[in-house]
Structure formats: C-alpha cells, structure tokens
N, C-alpha and C positions, 0 to 999 in steps of 0.2 A: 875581443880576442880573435884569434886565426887560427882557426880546428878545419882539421881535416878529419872523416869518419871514415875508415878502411874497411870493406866489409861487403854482404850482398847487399844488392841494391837492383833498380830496373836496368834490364830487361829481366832478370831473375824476379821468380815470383817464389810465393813462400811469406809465414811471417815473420821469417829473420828480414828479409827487404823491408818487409811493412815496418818493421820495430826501426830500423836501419833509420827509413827516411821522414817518420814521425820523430825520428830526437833533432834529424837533422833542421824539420824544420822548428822546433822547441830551440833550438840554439841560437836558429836566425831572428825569430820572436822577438829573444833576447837581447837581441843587437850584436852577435857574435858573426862575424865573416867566417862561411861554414862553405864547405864543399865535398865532393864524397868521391871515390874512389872503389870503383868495383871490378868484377874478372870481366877479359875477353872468352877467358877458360875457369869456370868456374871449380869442375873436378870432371875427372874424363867420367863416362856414359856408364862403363861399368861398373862406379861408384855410385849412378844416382838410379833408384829403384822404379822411381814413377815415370808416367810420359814424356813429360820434358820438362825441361828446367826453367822453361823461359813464360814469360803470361803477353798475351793479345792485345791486353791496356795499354793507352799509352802512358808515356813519362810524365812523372807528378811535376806540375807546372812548377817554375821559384825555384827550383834546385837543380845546381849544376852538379852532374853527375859524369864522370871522368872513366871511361873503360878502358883501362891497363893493364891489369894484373893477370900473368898466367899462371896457373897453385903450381904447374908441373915442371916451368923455365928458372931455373936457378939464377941463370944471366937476366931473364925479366926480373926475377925480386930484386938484383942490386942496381937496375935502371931506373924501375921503379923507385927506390929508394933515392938514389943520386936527385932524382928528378925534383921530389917533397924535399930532403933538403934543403937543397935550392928556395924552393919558397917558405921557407923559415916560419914556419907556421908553432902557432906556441903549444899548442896539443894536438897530438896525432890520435883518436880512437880505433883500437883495434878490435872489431868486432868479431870477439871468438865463442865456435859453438861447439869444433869437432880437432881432433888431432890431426887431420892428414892436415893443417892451415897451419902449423905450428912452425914446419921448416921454412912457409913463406911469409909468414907476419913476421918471425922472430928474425930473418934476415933482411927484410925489410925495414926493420927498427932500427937493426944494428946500424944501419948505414944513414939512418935520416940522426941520428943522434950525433954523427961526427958534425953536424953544424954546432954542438955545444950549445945549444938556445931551445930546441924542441924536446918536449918530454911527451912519451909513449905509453898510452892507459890502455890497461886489459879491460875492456865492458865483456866479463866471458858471462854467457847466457848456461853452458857445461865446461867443466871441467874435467870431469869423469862421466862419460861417455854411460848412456843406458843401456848401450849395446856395445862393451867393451872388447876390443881384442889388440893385438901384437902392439901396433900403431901406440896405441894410450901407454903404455909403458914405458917406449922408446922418444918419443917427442913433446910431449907438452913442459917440459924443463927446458928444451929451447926456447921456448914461445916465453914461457914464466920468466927465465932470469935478462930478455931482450926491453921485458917492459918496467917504468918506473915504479908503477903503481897498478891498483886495480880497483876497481867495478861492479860488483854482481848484483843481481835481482833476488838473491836470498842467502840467508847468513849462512846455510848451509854447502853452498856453493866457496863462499869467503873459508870455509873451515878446508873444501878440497884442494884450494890452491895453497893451501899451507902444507899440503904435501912435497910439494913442488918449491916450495920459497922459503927459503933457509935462513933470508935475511930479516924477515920480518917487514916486507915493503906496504908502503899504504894501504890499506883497503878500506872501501868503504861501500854501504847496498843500499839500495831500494826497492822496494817492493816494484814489478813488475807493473806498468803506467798503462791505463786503459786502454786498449783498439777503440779510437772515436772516430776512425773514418768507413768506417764499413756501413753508413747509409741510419736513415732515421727507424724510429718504432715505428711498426706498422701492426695495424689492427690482426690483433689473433686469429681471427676467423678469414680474413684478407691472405693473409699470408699462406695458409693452408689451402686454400682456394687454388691461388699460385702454383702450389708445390704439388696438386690433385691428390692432396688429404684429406681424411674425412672429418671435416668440421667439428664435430661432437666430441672426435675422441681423446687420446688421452696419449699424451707423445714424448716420451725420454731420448733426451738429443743423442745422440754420441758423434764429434763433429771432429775434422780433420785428419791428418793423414793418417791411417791404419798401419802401426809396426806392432812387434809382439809387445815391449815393454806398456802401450799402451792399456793392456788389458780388456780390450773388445771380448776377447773368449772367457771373463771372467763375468760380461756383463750380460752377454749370451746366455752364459747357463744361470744368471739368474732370472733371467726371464721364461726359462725352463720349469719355473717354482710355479705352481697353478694357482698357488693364491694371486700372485699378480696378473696372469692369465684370468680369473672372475673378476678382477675388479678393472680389468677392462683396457690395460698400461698398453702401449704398445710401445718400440723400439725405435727410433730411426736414424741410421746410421748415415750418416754424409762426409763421404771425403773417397779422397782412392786409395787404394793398396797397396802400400808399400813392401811387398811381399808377395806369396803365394796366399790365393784367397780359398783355397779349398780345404785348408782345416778348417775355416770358418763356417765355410757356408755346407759343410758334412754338420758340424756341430749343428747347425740351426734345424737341419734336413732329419736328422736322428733325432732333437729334441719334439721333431715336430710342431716347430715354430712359425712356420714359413706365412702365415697367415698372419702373423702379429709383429713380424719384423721388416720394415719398409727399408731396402737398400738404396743409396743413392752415389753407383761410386765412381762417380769423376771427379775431378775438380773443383772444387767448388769456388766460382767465380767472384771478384770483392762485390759486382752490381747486385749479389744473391745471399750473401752471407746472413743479412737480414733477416731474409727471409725463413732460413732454419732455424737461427735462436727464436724470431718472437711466434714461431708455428709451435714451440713447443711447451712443456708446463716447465720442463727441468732440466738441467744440462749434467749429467755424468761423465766423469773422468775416472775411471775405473783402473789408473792407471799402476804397476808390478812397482814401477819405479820412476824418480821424477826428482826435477828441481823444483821448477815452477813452470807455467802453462801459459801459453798466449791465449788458448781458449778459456781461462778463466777470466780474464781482462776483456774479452769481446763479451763473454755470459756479464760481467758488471756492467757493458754498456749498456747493453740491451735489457736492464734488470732480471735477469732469469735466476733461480733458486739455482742451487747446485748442491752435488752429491762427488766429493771429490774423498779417496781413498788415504789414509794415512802412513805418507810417505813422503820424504823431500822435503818442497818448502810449502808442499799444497795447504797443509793445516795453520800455516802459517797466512793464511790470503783467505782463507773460507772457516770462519768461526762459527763449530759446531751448536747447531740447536738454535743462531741468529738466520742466518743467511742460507743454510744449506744442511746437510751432514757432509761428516769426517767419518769414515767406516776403515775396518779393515781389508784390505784387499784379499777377496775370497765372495764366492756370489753368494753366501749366505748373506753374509750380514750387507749387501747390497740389496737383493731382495728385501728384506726387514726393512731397509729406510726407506725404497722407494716405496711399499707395501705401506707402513707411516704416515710419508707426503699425501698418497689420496685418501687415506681411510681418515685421520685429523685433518683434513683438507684444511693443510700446509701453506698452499701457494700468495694467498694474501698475505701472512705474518711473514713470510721469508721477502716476499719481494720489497715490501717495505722496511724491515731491513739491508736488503742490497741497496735501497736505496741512498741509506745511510752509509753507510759502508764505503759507496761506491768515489765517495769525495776524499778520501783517502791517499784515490791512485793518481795525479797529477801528472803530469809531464813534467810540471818545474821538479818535480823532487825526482827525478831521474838526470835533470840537468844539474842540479845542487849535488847530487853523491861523485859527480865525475869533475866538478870542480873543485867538492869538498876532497878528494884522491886528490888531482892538480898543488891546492893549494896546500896539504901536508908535501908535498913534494919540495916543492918551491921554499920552503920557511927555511 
C-alpha cells in the first residue's frame, strides 16, 4: 500500500516525532511505500513553552520526509492537500495530539479525499487535551468529521472521540508500542557514573517534559515524607520546564529537600535517554491526568519497574503489584509505594516482570489497528 503519515517529524524533536517516525518505518518493514509529511511551521513561538522546537540530530536514515505544512496558512492546507491528492495514496495518517492542528489536518483531508480513492485515519495520541481551554471546544469536530476512521493508543481515548463522532466511524487501539531506539542497557552503576550520581544510591526517575497535569509537585511532596528520606530514595528529575519552574523548586526549598532531589533540566538528548532509565531503580509518573505515556514505553524498554498513578490509560499498560504500582494521585499513597519498592525490595520481582510484559508492545500491532481502521473502512 501507499501511506502517507501527516504529522511531527525531523527536524522537530519530541516523542510525537519519535512515535511519527518509528511507525513510519514499521510500515516500510512491511513492504508498504510510506512517506511523511511534516510543518515548515509547526505552531508559532508563543504556543510552544520550551526552547525550541527543533533537535541538533540528524534525519533518521530510509525515510523521505517532506516539509510543507504551515498549522497557521489556510491557503498552505489546501496546497498541501491538492498536492497528496495527486499522488493518490491509499491512506493518509493524520497524526493528532492537540486542537490548534484541527483546522489544518481536517482541511487537509477535505481536499485529499476529492481523489475518491484515499481514505484519512485519525492516529489521535489526545483528544481532550490535559490542559483544556477555548481551542478544544471549538475545533476537534473539524478534525473528527474530515477523517474516515480512527486510531488510538487507549480505549479510553476511542471513548473521547465519540464525543465528537456522531456517526459511529471505525475505531480501533493499541496499546502504545515500545521506544527501542533510544540506545542499549547499560550497566547501572555505568550509567550513574555518566550522569555524576552516586553509585550506591537509590534513584526514582521522573523523566520528560515538566507541565502541571504531569504531577511533579505531587511527587515532590511525597518525597517530603521522612520515611522515604531514611531509607535513603532519592528523586531525579530529567527533562525541561514547560512552564514557570518556581512553584516547584519553592516546593522542594520549603520541604527542605534540596539535598535528595537531583535536577536535570534541559533537554534531554535521544544519545542520553539511556542513561536516565537504567541509572535509576523506578520510573514514576505521578501523573493529575493522562491518556497514555511514551515514557512508559521507553521504562519497558529499558526494563525499569514503574509507579504510574490511576488515571487514563496508565493502569491499563502497568499492571499493579506485576510490574510496578497503580496509586492514586496524591503524594501519600505515592510515598507508601515508593516506601514498599525498597523496604520488600521490589526491584527483581518487578523487573522480571516487565520483562514479560514488555513483548506485548510491538510495533506490528500498532501497524495492524490502523489497517485493521483501514480495512473496516474499505468493506
């Protein structure tokens, strides 16, 4: 078949890129003539929170990757469109994460569909936004009623677009397919070496961009709890701030933590990724609210235990008391599990379960739900 994947991709860094161009090449695998489609303009500066939008890597070898899309030219989306048309491609993937993309994916459809031959899949990663306002109200019913079918990574996601889809169109999910290119296991004590941590101790991840829904200030205060303080846990936060960082780092300054919480907040590069899961014992996602996680897909490559909050599709990917805990979000009872993990020293029984676990996440079965959409389409 002849797919085109619409969506970020390089020069944009991020794990919607990574996600982007790990299916693209799951497709080519396949023998599917695949190509992608990213912005010149991805969303203007005062949309995006962090540094910059763009990563120093270069372009992943094997895929042709096509920069035309501007979110903010209405005349770009129906050129763009005119243009896919034209090459008569038998699925177009529209990779949706956020509502401002809504007026230019869904008018981009409109226009590649007048070939009569191409059908338009929603792979939405959100539907309903963690961080809702005006925007989510007013456009994702554009976006919704432009595509044939849909896509998601959790059933709970499939349930939000049914807000939006009246008719009952295709869907169909899979679970959220491993991160395997972010680099090999590397020895624990190796890794921390690397990152000028102290060997000995005892490291709770907390990895990726910092917004509020993710609940960093929830993992904060439970590291405030002095039971975990004597048995020695300490915190280490990696990724940048998507936001103001001074509730946070007052929080830690008043708990009088500063001593057991190691911040690392730039970027964190794909040649280093590595290096933070396997330096640590356990990966927490403390997250207020969620679909599903790309960091929980990097923690199963890297077999790391995990501590993911109950909410979304999290409980749905991390089966409490195998592989990790399911808590509710609130730093008590995240204290309590972490406090758990070392005191029944946890870390061998969970990881061999991740182990198991981890064969679950494929890439084919991310290529199978968007064919399996396709091919309800098509009957």
């Amino acid at each position: 078949m002849k797919i085109i994947i619409i969506g970020t991709a390089h020069p944009y860094r991020g794990g919607l890129a990574a996600f982007n161009e790990r299916l693209a090449f799951q497709f080519q695998r396949e023998g599917h003539e695949v190509e992608m489609y990213t912005f010149t303009l991805q969303y203007p500066k005062f949309l995006f929170p962090g540094k910059t939008q763009y990563t120093d890597a270069p372009a992943p070898a094997g895929l042709k990757i096509t920069r035309r899309i501007n979110s903010c030219n209405p005349l770009n989306w129906c050129a763009v469109g005119k243009e896919i048309r034209r090459k008569r491609p038998d699925v177009v993937v529209f990779a949706y994460w956020m509502s401002f993309m809504a007026p230019c994916f869904g008018t981009i459809a409109r226009a590649i569909k007048k070939n009569k031959h191409t059908r338009c899949i929603g792979l939405v990663h959100n539907m309903i936004p963690h961080e809702p306002n005006l925007l989510d109200k007013l456009f994702p019913g554009y976006f919704v009623k432009a595509m044939d079918g849909f896509t998601t990574l959790s059933q709970s996601v499939c349930h939000d677009i049914e807000q939006f889809d009246h008719k009952g169109k295709p869907k169909s999910w899979a679970p959220h397919p491993i991160y395997d290119h972010y680099g090999a296991l590397v020895d624990k004590a190796e890794a921390r070496r690397q990152l000028g941590l102290s060997e000995e101790g005892k490291y709770v991840l907390f990895f990726g961009f910092i917004r509020d829904y993710k609940g960093l200030d929830l993992l904060i205060d439970a590291f405030g709890d002095p039971r975990l303080q004597d048995c020695g846990a300490r915190l280490l936060v990696a990724g940048e701030f998507y936001g103001d960082p001074a509730p946070y780092l007052e929080r830690i300054r008043s708990l009088d933590i500063n001593d057991i919480v190691v911040l690392h907040n730039d970027y964190i590069p794909d040649n280093r990724v590595n290096l933070y899961f396997c330096a640590c014992d356990i990966v927490a996602q403390p997250y207020k609210t969620a679909t599903q996680s790309g960091v929980t897909q990097v923690a199963f490559h890297f077999e790391k235990p995990m501590l993911v909050t109950n909410v979304g599709g999290l409980p749905e990917i991390v089966p409490d008391g195998k592989i990790g805990y399911v808590v509710e979000p609130n730093a008590q009872s995240i204290a309590d599990a972490l406090l758990n993990y070392y005191k029944e020293h946890r870390e061998e029984a969970f990881t061999a379960g991740v182990r198991e676990e981890k064969k679950k996440y494929g890439w084919d079965r991310m290529t199978a739900a968007v064919l399996k959409a396709y091919s309800k389409i098509t009957k």
